[in-house]
C-alpha beads as a LAMMPS data file, in Angstrom:
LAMMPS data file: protein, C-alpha beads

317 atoms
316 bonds

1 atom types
1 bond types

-500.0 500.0 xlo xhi
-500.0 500.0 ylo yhi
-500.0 500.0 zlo zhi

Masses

1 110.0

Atoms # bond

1 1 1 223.441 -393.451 -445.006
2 1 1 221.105 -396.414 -444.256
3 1 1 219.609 -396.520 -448.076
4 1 1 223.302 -396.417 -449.266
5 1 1 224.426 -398.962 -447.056
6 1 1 221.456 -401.503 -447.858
7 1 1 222.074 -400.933 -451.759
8 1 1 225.704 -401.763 -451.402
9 1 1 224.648 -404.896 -449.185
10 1 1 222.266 -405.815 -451.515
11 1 1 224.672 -405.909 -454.647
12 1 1 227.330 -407.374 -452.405
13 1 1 225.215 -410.322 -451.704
14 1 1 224.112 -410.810 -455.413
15 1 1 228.125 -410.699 -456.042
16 1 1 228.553 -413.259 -453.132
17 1 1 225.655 -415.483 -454.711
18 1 1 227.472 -415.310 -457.949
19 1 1 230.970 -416.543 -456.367
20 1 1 229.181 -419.207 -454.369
21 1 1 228.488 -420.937 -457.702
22 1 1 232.142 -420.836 -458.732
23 1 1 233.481 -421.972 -455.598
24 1 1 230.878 -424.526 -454.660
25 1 1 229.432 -422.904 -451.840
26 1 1 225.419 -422.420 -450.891
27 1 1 224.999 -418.389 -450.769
28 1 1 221.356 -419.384 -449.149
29 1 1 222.935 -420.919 -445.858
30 1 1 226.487 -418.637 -445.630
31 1 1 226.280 -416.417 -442.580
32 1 1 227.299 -412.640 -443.657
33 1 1 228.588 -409.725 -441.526
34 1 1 228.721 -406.009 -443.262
35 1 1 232.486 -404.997 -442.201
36 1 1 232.360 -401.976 -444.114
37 1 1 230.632 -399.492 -446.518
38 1 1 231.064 -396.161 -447.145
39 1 1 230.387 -393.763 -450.076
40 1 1 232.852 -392.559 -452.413
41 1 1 232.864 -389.576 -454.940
42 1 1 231.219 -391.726 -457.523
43 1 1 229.421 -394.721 -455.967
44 1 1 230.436 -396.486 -452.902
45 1 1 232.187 -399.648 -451.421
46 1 1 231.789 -402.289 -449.220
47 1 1 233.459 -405.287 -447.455
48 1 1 231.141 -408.040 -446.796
49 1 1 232.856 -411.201 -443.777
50 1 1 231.434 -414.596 -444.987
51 1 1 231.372 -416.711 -442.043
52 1 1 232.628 -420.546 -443.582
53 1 1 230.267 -422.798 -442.822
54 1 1 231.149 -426.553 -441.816
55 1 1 234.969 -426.471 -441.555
56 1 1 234.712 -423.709 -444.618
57 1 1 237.096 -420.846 -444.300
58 1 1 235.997 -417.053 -443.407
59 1 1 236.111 -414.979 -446.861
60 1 1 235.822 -411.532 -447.218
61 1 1 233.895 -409.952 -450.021
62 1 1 234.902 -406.236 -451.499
63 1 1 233.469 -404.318 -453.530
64 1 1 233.440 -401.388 -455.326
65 1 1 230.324 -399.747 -457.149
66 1 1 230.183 -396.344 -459.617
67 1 1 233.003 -396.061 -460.879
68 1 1 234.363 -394.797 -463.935
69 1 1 237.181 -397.420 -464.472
70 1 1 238.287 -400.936 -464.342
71 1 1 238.920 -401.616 -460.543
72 1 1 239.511 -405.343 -460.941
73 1 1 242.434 -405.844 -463.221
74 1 1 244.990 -403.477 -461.047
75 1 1 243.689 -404.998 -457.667
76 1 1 244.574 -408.597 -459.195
77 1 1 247.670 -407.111 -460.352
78 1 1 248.376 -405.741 -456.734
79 1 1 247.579 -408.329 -454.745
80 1 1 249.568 -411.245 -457.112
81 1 1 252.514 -409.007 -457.271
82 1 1 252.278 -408.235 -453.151
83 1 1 252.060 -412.256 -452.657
84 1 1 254.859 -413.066 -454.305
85 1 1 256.631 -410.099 -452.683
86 1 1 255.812 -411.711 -448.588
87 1 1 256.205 -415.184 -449.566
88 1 1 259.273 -415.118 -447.835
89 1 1 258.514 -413.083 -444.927
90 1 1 257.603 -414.809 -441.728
91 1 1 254.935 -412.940 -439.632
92 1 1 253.912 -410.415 -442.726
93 1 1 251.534 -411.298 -445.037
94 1 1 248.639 -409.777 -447.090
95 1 1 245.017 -411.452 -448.442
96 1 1 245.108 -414.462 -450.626
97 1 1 243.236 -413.604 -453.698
98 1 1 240.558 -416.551 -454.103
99 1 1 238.419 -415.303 -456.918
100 1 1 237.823 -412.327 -459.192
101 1 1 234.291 -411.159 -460.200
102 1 1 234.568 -408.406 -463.008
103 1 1 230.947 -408.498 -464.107
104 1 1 230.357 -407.136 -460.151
105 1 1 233.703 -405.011 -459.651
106 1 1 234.149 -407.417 -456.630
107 1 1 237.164 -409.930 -455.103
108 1 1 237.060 -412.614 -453.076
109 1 1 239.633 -412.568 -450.779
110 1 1 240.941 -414.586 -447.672
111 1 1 239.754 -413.190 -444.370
112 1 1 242.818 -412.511 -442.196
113 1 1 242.697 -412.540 -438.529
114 1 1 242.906 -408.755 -436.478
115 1 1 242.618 -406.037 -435.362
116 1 1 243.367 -402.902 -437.222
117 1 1 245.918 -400.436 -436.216
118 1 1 243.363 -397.139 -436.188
119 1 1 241.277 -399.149 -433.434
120 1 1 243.619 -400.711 -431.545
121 1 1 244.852 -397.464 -430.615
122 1 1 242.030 -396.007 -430.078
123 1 1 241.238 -398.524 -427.654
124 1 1 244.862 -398.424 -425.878
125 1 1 245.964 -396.124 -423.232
126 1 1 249.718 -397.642 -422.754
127 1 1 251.626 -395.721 -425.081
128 1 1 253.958 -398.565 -425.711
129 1 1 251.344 -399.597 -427.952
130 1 1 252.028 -396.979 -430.400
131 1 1 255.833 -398.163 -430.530
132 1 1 254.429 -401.560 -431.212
133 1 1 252.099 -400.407 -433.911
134 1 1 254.853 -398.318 -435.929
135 1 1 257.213 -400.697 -435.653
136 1 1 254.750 -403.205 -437.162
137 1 1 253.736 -400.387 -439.873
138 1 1 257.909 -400.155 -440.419
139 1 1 258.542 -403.903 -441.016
140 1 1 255.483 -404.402 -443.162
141 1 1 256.096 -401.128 -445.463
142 1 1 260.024 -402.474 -445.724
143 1 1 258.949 -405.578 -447.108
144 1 1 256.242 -404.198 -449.804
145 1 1 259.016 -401.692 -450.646
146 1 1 261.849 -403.838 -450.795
147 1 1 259.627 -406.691 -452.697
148 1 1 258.150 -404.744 -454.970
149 1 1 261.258 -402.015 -455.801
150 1 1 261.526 -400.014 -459.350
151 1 1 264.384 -398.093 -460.135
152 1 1 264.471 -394.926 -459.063
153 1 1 262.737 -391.854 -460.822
154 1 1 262.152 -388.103 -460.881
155 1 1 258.754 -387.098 -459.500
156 1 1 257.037 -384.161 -460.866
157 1 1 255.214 -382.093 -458.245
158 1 1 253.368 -379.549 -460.903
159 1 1 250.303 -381.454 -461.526
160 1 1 249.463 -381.851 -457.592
161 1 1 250.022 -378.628 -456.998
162 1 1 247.789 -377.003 -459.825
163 1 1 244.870 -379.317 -458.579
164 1 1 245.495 -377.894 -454.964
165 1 1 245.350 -374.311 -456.213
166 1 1 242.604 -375.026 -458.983
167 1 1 240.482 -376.662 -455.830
168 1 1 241.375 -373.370 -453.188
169 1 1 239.633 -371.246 -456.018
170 1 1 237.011 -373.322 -456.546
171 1 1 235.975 -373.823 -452.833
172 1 1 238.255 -372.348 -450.071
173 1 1 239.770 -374.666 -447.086
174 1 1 239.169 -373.589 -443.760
175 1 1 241.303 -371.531 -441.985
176 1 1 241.858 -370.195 -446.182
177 1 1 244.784 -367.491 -445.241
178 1 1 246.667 -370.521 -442.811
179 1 1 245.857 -373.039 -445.981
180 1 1 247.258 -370.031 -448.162
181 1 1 250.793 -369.833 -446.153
182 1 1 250.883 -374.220 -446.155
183 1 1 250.542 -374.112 -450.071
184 1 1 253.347 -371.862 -450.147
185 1 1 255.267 -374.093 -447.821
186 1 1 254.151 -376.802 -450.010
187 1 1 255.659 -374.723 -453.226
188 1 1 259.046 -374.299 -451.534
189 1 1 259.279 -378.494 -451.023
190 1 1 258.452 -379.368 -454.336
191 1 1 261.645 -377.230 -455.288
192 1 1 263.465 -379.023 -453.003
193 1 1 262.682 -382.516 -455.083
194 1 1 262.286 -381.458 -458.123
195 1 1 263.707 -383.827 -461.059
196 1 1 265.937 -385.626 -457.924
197 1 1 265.650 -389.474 -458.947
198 1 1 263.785 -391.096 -456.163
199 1 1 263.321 -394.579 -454.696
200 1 1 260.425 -396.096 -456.273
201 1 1 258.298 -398.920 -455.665
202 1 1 254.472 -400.420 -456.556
203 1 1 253.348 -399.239 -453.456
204 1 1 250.202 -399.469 -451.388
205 1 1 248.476 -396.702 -452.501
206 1 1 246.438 -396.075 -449.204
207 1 1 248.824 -396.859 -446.673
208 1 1 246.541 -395.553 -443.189
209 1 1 246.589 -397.474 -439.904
210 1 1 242.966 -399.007 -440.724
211 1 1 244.299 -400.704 -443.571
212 1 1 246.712 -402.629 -441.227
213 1 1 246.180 -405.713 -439.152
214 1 1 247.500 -406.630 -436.297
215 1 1 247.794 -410.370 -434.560
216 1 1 249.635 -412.080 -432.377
217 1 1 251.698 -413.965 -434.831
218 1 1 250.804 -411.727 -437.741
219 1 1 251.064 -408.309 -439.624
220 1 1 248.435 -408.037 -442.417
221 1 1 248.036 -404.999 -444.973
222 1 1 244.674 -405.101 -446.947
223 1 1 242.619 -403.254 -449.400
224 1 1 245.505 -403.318 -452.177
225 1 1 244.618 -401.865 -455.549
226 1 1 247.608 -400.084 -456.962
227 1 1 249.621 -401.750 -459.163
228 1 1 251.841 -398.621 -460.689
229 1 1 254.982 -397.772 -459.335
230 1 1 255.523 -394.031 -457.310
231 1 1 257.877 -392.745 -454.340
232 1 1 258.153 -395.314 -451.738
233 1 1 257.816 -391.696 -450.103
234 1 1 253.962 -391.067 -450.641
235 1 1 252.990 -394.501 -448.387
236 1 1 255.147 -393.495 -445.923
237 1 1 254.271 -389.870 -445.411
238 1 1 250.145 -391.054 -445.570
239 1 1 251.202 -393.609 -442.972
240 1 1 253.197 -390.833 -440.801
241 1 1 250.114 -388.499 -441.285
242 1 1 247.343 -390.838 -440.176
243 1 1 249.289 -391.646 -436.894
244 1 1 249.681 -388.017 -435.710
245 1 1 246.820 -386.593 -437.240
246 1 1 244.819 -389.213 -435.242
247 1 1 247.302 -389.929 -431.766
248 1 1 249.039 -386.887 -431.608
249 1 1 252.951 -386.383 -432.184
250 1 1 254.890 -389.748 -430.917
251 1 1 258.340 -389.146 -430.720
252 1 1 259.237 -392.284 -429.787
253 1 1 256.999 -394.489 -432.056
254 1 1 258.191 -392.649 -435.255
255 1 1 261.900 -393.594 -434.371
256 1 1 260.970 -397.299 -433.615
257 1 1 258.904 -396.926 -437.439
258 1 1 262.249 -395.340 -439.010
259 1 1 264.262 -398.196 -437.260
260 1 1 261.924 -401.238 -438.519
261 1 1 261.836 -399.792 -442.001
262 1 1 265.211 -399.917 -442.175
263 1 1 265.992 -396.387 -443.600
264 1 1 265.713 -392.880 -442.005
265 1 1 264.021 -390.511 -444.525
266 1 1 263.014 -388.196 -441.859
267 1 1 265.151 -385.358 -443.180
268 1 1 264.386 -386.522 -446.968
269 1 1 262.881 -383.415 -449.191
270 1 1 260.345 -386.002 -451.021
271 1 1 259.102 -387.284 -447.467
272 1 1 258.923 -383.932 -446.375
273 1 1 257.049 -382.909 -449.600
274 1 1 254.626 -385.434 -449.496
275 1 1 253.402 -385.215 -445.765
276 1 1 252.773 -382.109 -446.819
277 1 1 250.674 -382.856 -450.074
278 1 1 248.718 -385.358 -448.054
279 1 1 247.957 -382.499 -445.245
280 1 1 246.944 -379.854 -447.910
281 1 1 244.594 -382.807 -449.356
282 1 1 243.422 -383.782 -446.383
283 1 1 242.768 -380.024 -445.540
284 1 1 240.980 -379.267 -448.688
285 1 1 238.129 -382.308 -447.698
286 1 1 236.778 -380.426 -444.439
287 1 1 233.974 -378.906 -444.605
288 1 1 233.689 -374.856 -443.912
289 1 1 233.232 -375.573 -439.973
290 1 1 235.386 -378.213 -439.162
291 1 1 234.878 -377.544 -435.067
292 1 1 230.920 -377.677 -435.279
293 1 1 231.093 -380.922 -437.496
294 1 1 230.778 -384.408 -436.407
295 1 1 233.015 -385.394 -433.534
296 1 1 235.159 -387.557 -435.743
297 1 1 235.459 -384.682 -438.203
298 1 1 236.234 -382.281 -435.617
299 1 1 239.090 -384.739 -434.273
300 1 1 240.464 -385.441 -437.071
301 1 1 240.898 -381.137 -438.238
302 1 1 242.043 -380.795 -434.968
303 1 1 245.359 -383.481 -435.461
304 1 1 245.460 -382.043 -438.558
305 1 1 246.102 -378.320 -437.659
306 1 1 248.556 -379.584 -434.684
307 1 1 250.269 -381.166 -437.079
308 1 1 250.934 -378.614 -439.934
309 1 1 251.853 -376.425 -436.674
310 1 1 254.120 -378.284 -435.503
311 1 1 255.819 -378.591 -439.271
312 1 1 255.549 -374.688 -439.515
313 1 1 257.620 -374.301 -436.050
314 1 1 260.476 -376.999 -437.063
315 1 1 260.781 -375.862 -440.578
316 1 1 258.285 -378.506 -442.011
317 1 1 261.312 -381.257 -440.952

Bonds

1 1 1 2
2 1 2 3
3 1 3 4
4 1 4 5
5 1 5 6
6 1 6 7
7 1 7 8
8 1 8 9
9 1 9 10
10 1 10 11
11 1 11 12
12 1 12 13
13 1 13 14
14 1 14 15
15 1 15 16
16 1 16 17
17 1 17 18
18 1 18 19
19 1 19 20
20 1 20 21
21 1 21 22
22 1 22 23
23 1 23 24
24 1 24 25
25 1 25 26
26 1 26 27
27 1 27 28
28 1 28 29
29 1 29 30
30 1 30 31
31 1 31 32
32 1 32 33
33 1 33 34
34 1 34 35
35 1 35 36
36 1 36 37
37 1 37 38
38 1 38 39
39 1 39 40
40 1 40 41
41 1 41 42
42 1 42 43
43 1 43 44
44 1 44 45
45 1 45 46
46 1 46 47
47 1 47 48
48 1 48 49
49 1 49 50
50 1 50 51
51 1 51 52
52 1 52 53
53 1 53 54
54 1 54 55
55 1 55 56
56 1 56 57
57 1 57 58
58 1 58 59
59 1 59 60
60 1 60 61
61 1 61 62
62 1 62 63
63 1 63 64
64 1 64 65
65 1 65 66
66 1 66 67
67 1 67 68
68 1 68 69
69 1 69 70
70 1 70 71
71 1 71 72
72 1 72 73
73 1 73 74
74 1 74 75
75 1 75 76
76 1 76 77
77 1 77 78
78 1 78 79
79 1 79 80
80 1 80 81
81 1 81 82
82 1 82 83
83 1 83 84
84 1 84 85
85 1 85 86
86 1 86 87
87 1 87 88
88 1 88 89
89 1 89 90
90 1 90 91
91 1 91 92
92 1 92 93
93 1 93 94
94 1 94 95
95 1 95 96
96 1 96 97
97 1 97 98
98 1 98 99
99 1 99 100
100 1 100 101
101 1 101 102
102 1 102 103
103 1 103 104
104 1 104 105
105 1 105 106
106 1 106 107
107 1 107 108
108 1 108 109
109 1 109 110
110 1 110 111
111 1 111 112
112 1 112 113
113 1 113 114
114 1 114 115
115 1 115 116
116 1 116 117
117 1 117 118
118 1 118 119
119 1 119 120
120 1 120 121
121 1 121 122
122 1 122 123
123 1 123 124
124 1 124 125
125 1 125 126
126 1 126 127
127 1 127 128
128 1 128 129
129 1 129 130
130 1 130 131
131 1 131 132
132 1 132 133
133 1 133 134
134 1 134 135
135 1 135 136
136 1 136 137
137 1 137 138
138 1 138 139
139 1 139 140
140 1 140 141
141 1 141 142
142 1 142 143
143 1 143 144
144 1 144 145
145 1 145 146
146 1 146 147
147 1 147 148
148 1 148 149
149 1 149 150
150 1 150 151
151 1 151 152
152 1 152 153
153 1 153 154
154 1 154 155
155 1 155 156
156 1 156 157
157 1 157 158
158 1 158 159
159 1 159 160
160 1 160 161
161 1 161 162
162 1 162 163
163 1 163 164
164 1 164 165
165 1 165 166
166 1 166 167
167 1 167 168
168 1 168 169
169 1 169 170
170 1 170 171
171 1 171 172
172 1 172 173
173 1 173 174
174 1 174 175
175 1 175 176
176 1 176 177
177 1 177 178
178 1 178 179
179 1 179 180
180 1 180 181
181 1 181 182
182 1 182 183
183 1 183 184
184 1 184 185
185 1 185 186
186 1 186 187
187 1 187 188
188 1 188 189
189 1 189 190
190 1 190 191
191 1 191 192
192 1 192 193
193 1 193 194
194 1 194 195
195 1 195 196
196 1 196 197
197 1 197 198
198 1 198 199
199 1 199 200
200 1 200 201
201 1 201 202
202 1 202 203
203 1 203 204
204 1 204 205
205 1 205 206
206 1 206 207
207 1 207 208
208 1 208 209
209 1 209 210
210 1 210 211
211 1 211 212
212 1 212 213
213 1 213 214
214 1 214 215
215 1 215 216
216 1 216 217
217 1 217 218
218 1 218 219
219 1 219 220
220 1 220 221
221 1 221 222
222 1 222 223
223 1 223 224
224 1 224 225
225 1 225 226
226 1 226 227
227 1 227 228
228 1 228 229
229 1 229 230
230 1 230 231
231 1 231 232
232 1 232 233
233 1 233 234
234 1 234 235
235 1 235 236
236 1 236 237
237 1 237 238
238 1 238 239
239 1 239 240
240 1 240 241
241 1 241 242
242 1 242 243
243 1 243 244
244 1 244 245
245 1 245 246
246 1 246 247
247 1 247 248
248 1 248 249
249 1 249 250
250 1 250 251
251 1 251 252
252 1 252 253
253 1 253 254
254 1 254 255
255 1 255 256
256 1 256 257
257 1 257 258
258 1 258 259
259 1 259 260
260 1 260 261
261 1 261 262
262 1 262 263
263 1 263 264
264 1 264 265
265 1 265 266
266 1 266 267
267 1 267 268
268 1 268 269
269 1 269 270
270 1 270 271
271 1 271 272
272 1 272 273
273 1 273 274
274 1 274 275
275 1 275 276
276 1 276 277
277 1 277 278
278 1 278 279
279 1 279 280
280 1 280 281
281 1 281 282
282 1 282 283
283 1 283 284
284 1 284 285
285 1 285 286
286 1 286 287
287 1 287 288
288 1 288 289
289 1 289 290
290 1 290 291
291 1 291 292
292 1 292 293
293 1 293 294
294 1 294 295
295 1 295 296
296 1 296 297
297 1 297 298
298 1 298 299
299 1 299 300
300 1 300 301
301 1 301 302
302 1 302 303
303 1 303 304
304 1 304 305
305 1 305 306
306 1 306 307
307 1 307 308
308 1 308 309
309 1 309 310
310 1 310 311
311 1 311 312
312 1 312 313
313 1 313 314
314 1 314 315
315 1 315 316
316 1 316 317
């Protein structure tokens, strides 16, 4: 991991030394801070703080590196369309989109103060918190959704299904004859939604708690980069699945979320269809021996299975 993460420093800093030109800035005396970097399926990213220098502002540098398409023109896309959409909405915002560097698959983005949702619970012991968190996640996601509403479509399940079943063959999930019974659970919902028009919008894409900020004054969603329209339905169940998969089942916090978004799709066959999807999916990327793994691995298969348990008992409601 510490090779990966110096190449993706390394070509994050040539990308910052490339922007620095543009935006009149000296690369040689800008203070940097690696916030991020990780490896993906066919490369890696990272997210590089550049501390402003004399009155300057904080920027944040991200990246992406290896893949096989255009990462640029959608995140551009996403974040112009998701400005216009909070430009009205006191205490929600996202990044400002400074500067685009295609020749480095990189943006330059405002830095935006807090402290994301994953951490600050993890930190908390007051469960109030996690009422304060989901409502913030609630009031955000209604104002992306609401902003950035499409008309409503059918969504068809088949193709997410056959890569589910095409990936059991090909390598089997843990627990394989539990996975077995939550595909099949997973069949019966997409029935349930199939060719029903639901409400669309150009939605977040990776709507987790770590991709939300929270201030004082201010709710901040980052890392946007889809700029296609889907089920509202898909950010919200990823959303709902990160929180319990990670805290544990809050009661409470999910009505305060349901509340703050505005509308109550607890009972909704696409919601219920796609908290599934994203537990099969999330269920198919453990590795054989989830238990014995790293602790954060072992956590998070152990929210996971509490989870599609608790489903299982209440009819996957």
């Amino acid at each position: 991991m510490t090779d990966l993460r110096n190449r993706l420093t390394e070509a994050a800093l040539t990308a910052w030394a490339a922007a620095a030109l543009q935006l009149g800035r000296d690369p040689a005396v800008a203070r940097t801070q690696v916030l991020a970097a990780r490896r993906e399926a066919r490369g890696g990213r990272v997210a590089l703080l550049i501390h402003g220098e004399d009155g300057q502002k904080d920027l944040v540098l991200k990246q992406r590196l290896g893949g096989q398409r255009d990462m640029i023109g959608p995140a551009c896309r996403a974040y112009a369309g998701a400005t216009a959409a909070f430009a009205d909405q006191p205490g929600l915002a996202v990044p400002r989109l400074i500067l685009a560097l295609p020749d480095h698959q990189a943006l330059i983005l405002s830095h935006c103060p807090g402290q994301d949702a994953r951490s600050l619970l993890s930190d908390s012991t007051d469960p109030a918190d996690h009422l304060g968190v989901m409502q913030a996640a609630g009031r955000w996601l209604r104002a992306l959704h609401r902003g950035r509403a499409e008309p409503p479509a059918a969504h068809h399940p088949a193709p997410a299904l056959r890569r589910l079943f095409r990936n059991a063959r090909n390598a089997p999930a843990p627990r394989p004859d539990a996975f077995a019974a939550h595909l099949k659970q997973l069949e019966g919902l997409a029935t349930q939604m199939q060719d029903r028009p639901l409400p669309q919008a150009v939605i977040h894409g990776d709507m987790t708690l770590g991709n939300l900020l929270i201030a004082p004054d201010r709710i901040t969603g980052i890392d946007l980069e889809n700029d296609l329209p889907a089920p509202v339905a898909r950010d919200l169940a990823m959303l709902l699945v990160d929180h319990e998969v990670w805290f544990g089942f809050h009661p409470k916090a999910v009505t305060a979320f349901w509340q703050a978004y505005g509308t109550d799709l607890r009972h909704d066959p696409a919601l219920r269809f796609f908290i599934a999807l994203r537990l099969a999916r999330l269920w198919q990327e453990m590795p054989p021996d989830p238990e014995r793994d790293t602790p954060r691995r072992a956590h998070v298969w152990a929210g996971l299975q509490a989870m599609c348990d608790r489903l299982a008992a209440r009819g996957a409601s």
